[in-house]
C-alpha positions as MATLAB code, in Angstrom:
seq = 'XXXXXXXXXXXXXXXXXXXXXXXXXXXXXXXXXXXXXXXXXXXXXXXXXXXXXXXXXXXXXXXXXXXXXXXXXXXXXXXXXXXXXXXXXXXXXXXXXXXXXXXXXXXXXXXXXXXXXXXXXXXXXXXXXXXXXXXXXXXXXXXXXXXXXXXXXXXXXXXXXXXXXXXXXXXXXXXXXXXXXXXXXXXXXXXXXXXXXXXXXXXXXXXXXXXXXXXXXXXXXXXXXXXXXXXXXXXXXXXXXXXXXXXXXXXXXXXXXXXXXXXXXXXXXXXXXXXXXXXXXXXXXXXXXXX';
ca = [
     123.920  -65.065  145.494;
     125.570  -62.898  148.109;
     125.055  -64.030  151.697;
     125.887  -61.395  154.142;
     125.899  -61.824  158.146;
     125.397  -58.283  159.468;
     127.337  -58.883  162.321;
     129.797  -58.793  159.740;
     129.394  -56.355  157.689;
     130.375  -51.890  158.004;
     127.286  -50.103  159.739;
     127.405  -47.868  156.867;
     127.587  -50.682  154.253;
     124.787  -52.018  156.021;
     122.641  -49.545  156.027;
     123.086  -48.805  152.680;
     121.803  -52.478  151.858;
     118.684  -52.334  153.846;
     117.951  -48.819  152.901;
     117.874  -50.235  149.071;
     116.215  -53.292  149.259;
     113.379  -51.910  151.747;
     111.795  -49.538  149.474;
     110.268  -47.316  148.900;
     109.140  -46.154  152.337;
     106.645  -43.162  153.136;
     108.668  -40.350  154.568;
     107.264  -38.570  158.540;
     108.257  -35.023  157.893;
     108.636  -34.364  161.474;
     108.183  -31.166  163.532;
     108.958  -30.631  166.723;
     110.261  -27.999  169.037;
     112.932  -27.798  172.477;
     111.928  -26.836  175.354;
     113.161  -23.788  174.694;
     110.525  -23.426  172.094;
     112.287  -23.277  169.152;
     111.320  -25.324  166.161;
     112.851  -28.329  164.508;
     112.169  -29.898  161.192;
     113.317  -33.220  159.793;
     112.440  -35.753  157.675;
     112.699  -39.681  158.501;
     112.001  -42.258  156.499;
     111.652  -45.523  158.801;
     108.280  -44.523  159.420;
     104.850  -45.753  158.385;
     101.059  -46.297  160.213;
     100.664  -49.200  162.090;
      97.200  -49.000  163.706;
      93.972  -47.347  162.960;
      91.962  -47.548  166.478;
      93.515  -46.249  167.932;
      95.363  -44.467  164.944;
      98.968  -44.957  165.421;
     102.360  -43.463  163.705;
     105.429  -44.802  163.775;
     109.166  -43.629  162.838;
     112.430  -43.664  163.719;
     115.095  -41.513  164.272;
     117.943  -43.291  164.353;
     121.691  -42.894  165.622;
     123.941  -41.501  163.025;
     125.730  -44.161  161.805;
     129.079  -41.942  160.856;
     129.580  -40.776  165.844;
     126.895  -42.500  167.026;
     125.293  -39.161  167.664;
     121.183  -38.554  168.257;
     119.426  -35.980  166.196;
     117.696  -32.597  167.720;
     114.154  -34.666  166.887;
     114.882  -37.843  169.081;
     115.990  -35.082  172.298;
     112.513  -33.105  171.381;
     110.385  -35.534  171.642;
     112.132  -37.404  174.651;
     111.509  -34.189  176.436;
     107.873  -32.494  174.830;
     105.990  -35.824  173.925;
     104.956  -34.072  171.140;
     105.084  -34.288  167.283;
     103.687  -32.732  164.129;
     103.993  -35.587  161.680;
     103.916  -34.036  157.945;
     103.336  -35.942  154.621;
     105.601  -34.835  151.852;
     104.331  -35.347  148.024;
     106.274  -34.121  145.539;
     105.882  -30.581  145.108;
     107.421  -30.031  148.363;
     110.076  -32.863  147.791;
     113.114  -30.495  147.476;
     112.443  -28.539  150.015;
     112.091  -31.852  152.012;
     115.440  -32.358  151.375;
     117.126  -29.658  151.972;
     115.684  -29.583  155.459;
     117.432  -32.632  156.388;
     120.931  -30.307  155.953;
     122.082  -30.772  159.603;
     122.180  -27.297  160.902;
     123.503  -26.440  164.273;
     121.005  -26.668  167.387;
     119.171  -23.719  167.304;
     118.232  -23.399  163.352;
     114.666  -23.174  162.030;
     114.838  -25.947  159.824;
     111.770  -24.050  158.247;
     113.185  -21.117  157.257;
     116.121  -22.471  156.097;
     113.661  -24.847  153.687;
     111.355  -22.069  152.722;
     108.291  -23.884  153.904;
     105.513  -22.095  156.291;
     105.156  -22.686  159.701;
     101.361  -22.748  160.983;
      99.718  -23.437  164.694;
      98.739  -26.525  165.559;
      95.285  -27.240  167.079;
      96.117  -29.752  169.782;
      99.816  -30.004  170.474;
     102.598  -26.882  170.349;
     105.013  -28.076  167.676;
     104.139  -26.245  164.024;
     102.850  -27.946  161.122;
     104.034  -27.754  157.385;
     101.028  -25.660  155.608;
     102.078  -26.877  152.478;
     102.266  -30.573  153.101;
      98.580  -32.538  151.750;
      98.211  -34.076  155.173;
      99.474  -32.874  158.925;
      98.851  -35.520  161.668;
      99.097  -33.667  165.521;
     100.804  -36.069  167.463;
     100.911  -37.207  170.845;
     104.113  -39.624  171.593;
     103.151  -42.802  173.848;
     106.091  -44.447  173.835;
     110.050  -44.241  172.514;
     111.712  -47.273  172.177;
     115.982  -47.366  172.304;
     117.018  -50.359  169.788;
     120.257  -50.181  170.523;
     123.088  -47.999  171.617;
     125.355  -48.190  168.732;
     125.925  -45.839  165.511;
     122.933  -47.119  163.087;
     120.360  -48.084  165.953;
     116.542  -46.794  165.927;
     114.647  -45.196  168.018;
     110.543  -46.141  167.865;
     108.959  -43.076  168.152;
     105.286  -44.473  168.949;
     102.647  -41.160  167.856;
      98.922  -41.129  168.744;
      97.279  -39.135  166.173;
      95.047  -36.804  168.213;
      94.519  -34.213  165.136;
      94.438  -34.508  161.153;
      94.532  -31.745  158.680;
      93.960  -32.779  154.973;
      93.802  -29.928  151.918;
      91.147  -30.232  150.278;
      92.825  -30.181  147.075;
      93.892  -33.785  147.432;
      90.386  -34.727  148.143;
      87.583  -36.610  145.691;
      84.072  -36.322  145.208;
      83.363  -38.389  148.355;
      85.784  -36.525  150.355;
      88.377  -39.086  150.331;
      91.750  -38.693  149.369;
      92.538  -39.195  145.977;
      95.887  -41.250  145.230;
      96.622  -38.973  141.867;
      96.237  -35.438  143.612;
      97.936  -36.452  146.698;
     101.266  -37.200  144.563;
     103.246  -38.659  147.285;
     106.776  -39.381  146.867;
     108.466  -42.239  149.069;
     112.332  -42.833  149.788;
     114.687  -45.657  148.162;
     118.602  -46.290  148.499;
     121.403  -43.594  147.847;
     119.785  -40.373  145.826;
     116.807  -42.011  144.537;
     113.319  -41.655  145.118;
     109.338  -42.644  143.785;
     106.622  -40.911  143.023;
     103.717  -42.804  142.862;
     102.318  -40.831  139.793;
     105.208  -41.596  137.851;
     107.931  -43.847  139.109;
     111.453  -43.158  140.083;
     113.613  -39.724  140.177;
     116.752  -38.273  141.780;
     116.778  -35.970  144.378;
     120.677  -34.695  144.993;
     121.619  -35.270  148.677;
     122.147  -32.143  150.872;
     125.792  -31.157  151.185;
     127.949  -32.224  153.753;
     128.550  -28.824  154.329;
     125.911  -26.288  154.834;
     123.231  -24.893  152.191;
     122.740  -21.772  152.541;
     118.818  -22.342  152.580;
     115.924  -20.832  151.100;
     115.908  -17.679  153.170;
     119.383  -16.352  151.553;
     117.213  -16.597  148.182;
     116.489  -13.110  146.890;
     112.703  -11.850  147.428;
     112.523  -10.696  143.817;
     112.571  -14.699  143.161;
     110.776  -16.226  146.015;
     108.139  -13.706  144.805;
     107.912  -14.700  141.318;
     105.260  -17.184  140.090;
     108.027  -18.460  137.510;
     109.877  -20.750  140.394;
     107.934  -23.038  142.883;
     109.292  -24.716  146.054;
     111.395  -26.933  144.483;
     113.364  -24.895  142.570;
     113.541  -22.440  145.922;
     114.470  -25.795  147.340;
     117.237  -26.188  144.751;
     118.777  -22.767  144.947;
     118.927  -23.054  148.960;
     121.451  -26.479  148.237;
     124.066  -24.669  147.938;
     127.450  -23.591  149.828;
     127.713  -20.444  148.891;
     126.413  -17.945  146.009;
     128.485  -17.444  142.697;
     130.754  -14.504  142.772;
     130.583  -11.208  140.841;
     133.630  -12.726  139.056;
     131.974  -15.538  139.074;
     128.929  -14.287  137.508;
     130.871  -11.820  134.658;
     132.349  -14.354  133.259;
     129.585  -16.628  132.753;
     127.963  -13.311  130.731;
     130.641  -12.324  128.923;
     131.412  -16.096  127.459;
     127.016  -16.622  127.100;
     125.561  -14.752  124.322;
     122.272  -15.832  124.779;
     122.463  -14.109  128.415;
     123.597  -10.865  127.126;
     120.835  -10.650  124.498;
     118.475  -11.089  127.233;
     120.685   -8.590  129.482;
     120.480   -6.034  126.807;
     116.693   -6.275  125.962;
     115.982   -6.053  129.737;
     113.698   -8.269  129.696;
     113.155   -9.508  133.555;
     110.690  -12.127  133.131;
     112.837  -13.927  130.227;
     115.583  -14.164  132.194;
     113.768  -15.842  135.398;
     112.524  -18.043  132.823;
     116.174  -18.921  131.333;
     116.793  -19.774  135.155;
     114.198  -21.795  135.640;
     115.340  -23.774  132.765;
     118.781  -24.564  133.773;
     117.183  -25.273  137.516;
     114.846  -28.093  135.551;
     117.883  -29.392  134.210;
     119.749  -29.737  138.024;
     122.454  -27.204  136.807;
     121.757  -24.901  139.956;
     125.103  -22.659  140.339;
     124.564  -21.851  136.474;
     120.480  -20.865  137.661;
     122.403  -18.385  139.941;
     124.490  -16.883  137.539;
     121.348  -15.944  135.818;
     119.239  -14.964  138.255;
     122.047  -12.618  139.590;
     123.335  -11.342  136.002;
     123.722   -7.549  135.471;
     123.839   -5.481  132.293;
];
């Protein structure tokens, strides 16, 4: 068996252990804003409920292990005591992820994600419409665990406000485990879905994605793609060249049948394909192919 003493042991290393073998954990989808006003959206997944009366959410945002910074939601809510706390399932999973991209201060995380920002009831930050459930938040308490790269931060909520769709609910107006279709977070890319077990979710890049809201209307309008292939096509660094893209036609016959038939709706469809198979930059290529 291998014994390890943390003390011991790389932060990152570390991490990586616990992160692995303390799974899967429910994700807070977290919004906030500065005090400035301007909106912030992250997901965290050392986070769960931890009292009912009075209700009580808990996460943490922890220290980046890699400069020991803090992260835009830990200086929020230090200075608004306020939090939206969202619950991600799976349809809004890559979106999710793509949110947690670190842009620089200033960046609505929920543009860049394609998800909608609506008005709270009780407290100022936004909530996600499309998440199942959206707890308003009041924060009690933060708690430093340490000063280091890799330490927490207890973010102690007070739900004052719940919003549940409807869609997720049952005959007795409880929520209903199948419809809800959460999704929780495990070690490195992976994570569960309670429906159906585990999946891979490719981390954001190091660099930048260029987010949802570089996608073209013409197919965040179209009923062929839903938010996580928008999610998808925002992961990436930058958008396939016109070279790029001629080549890719003139060496794919099947594209230029479907160029020269100009037929729109098969060729979303032949990019929605190669987005279910995780081949994004090729999705592009067809999305963006001329005759």
């Amino acid at each position: 068996m291998l014994s390890i003493n943390p003390k011991e042991i790389e932060p990152a290393k570390l991490q990586s252990y616990l992160q692995s073998a303390v799974a899967p954990r429910p994700i807070a989808f977290a919004s906030t804003l500065d005090e400035n006003g301007t909106p912030n959206l992250s997901p965290f997944s050392f986070f769960n409920v931890f009292s009912s009366n009075p209700p009580i959410l808990i996460f943490s945002p922890a220290r980046r292990v890699r400069n020991n910074t803090v992260k835009h939601t830990l200086i929020n809510v230090q200075n608004t005591k306020e939090v939206v706390i969202n619950i991600v399932n799976y349809d809004i999973v890559q979106q999710m992820s793509l949110s947690s991209t670190e842009y620089p201060d200033g960046v609505n995380e929920f543009e860049k994600s394609g998800l909608t920002m609506v008005a709270s009831d009780v407290v100022k930050p936004f909530r996600v419409a499309e998440s199942p459930v959206q707890f308003e938040c009041k924060v009690n308490d933060i708690i430093a665990l340490g000063n280091q790269g890799g330490a927490g931060n207890l973010v102690i909520c007070e739900v004052v406000k719940i919003h549940i769709h409807e869609a997720v609910l049952d005959a007795n107006g409880m929520i209903d485990q199948h419809k809800i279709d959460l999704v929780a977070r495990m070690g490195a890319n992976w994570y569960s879905r309670s429906n159906v077990g585990m999946f891979e979710v490719e981390k954001p890049l190091s660099t930048l994605g260029i987010g949802v809201d570089n996608v073209p209307d013409f197919v965040k309008q179209s009923s062929i793609f839903n938010g996580n292939d928008l999610g998808k096509l925002g992961n990436i660094e930058a958008i396939p060249t016109e070279e790029e893209i001629a080549i890719f036609v003139k060496e794919n016959f099947e594209i230029k049948g479907i160029l020269s038939a100009d037929d729109a709706q098969k060729q979303l469809k032949k990019a929605k394909e190669y987005l279910d198979n995780n081949e994004v930059l090729t999705a592009w290529k067809v999305l963006l192919a001329k005759q």
